[in-house]
N, C-alpha and C positions, 0 to 999 in steps of 0.2 A: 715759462712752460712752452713747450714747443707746439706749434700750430700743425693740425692736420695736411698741412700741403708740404710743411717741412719732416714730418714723419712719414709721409710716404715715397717725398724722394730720396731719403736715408734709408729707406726700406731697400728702394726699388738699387740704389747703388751698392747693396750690402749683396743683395741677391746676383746682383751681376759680377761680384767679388767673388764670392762664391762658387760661381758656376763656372768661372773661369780657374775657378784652382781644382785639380781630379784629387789632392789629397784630402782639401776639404772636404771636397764630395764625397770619400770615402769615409771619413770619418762618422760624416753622416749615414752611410750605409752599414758601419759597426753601430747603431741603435737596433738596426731590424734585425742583423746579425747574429747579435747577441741573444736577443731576445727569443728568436727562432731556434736559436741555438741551446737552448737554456729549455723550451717546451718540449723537443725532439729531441735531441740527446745526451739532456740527462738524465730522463724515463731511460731510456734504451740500453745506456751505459752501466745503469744502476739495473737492471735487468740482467744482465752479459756479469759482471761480477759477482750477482749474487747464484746465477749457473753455474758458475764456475769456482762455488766456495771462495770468493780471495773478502768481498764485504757481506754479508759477515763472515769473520773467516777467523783463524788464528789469529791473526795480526792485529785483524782489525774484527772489532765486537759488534758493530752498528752499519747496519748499509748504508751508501752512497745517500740514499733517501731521505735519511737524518741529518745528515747538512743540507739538502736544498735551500732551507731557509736561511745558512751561511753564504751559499753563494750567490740564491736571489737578491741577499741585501747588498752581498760586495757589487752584483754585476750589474744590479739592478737601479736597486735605490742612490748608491753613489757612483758606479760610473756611467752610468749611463745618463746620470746630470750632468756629472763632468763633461761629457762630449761637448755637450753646446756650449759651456764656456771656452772651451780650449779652443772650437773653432774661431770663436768671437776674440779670444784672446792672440790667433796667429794675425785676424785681420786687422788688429790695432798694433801688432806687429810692421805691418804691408804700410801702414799709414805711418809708424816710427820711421821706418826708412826712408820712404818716400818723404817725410818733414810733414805729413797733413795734418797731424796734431798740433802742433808748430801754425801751420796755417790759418785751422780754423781759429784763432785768437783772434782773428781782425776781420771773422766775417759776421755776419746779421744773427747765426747763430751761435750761442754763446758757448765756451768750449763745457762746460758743465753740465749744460744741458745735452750734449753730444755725446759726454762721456755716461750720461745718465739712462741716455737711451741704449748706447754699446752694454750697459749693463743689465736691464732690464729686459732686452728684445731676447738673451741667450736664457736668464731666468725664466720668462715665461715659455719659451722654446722647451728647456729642458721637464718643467711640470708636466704639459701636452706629453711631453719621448716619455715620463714616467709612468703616467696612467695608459698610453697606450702600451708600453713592454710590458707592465706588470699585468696587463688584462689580457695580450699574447700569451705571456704563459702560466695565465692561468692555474699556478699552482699558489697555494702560500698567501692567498691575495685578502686584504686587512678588510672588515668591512667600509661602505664605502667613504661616512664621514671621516673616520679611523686617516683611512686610504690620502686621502684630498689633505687632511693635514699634513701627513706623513710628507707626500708629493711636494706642498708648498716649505715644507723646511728644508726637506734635497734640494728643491733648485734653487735653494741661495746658495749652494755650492758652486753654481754657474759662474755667477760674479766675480765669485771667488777666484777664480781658476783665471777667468778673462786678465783679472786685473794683476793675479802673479805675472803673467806670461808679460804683460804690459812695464810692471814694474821692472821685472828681475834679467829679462832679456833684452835683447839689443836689438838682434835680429830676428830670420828665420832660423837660421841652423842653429842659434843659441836655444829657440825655443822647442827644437828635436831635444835638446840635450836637456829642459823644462821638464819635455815629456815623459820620460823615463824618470826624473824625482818624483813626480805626479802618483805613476804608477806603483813605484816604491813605497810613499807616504801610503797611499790605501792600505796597505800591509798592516798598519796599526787598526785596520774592522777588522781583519780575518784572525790577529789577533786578540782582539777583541773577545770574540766570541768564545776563544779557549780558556781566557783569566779566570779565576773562580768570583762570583760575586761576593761582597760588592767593590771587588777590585778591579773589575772591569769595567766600571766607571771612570778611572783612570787612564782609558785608550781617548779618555774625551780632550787628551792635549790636542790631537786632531779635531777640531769641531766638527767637520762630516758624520766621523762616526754616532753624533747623535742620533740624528735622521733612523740609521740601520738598526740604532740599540732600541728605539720607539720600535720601530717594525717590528723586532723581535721579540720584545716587549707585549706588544697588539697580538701577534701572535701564540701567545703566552698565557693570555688573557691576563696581564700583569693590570691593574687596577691604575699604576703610577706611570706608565707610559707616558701622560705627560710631560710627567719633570723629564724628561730626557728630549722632550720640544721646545719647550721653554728653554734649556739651556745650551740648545742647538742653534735655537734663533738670537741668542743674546749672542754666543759668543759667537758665531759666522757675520752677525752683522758688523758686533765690535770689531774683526777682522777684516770687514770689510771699510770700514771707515777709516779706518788705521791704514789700509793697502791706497785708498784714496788720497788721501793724506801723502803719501809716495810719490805717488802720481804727480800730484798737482807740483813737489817740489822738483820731481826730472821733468817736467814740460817746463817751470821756469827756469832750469837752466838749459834747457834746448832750444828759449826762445833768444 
């Protein structure tokens, strides 16, 4: 277990990572982005079309308003976890390159614990970005035990994401081209949402979309919302162990 003098100078050297990259930094600034962007103009937007006859309208039978909780969950509940892994995932990236993975094998702390803490620091990061964006805006928002579950199943999506970019890239620019499968894959919650039940439990090849099918769920006041946690935390962890597992065999052949 790592000792408190050794997690806060991994702290304090992640933060200076960080603050030294302007993409990272932005990356961090798409959580408030969104989030602001999600309270203020999707009311607004959803206003301006329904003036103007287009939702509801011919085409479309339902305003903008009836999905909110479609795109709360997409922007919300899972990308907006996503963020903190992907940033955690470009900086073990910075350390693939640089050989610091490779390194830490032969120092006092053990590379396991190293990697355990790269995983857990963008986890807890992304809970905190979840209850703060979803209490931003304020719409759609689960009550709060409800909430706190919900939150703790998204941010194992962080891990998740850390440890693709770690396994499956090489570098940085490999892991631009990470990010855009990332965003692709989410595709499978927004479709999601349109499958008829209970075939839509089927979008659960992607494990994230548990998390969003609970919130929707919660919102629903669906009574089984849990089965959709319970099998959100079984198969994100299995996946995550499984991506570990990866790991550990490209750092043995990188040493």
């Amino acid at each position: 277990m790592l000792s408190t003098a050794h997690i806060k100078r991994l702290t304090q050297t992640d933060l200076k990572l960080i603050a030294r990259d302007r993409f990272l930094l932005l990356m961090f600034s798409f959580m408030v982005i969104m989030a602001l962007a999600v309270r203020f103009l999707l009311p607004a937007l959803d206003q301006q079309l329904q003036a103007n006859g287009i939702m509801p309208g011919p085409n479309f039978p339902d305003p903008l308003s009836a999905y909110f909780p479609l795109l709360i969950g997409y922007l919300i509940v899972f990308q907006g976890t996503l963020l903190a892994g992907a940033i955690y995932g470009f900086l073990f990236l910075d350390e693939k390159e640089d050989k610091t993975l490779v390194a830490m094998q032969v120092t006092p702390i053990k590379i396991s614990q190293f990697i355990g803490f790269r995983l857990a620091v963008p986890a807890l990061l992304s809970f905190v970005a979840y209850l703060g964006m979803i209490y931003t805006v304020g719409m759609h928002v689960p009550p709060l035990p409800q909430n706190i579950i919900i939150g703790a199943t998204a941010c194992l999506t962080s891990p998740i994401t850390a440890l693709f970019y770690a396994v499956f890239a090489q570098n940085k620019l490999q892991g631009f081209g990470m990010a855009k499968f990332t965003a692709v894959a989410g595709w499978v919650i927004l479709g999601g949402w349109f499958i008829p039940q209970p075939f839509d439990w089927l979008a659960g090849i992607f494990p994230p979309f548990f998390a969003t099918k609970a919130y929707w769920m919660v919102l629903d006041g669906d009574p089984n919302w849990w089965i959709a946690i319970l099998l959100g935390i079984v198969t994100q962890l299995a996946l995550i162990f499984i991506m570990l597992s990866m790991l550990r065999k490209t750092l043995s052949r990188l040493a």
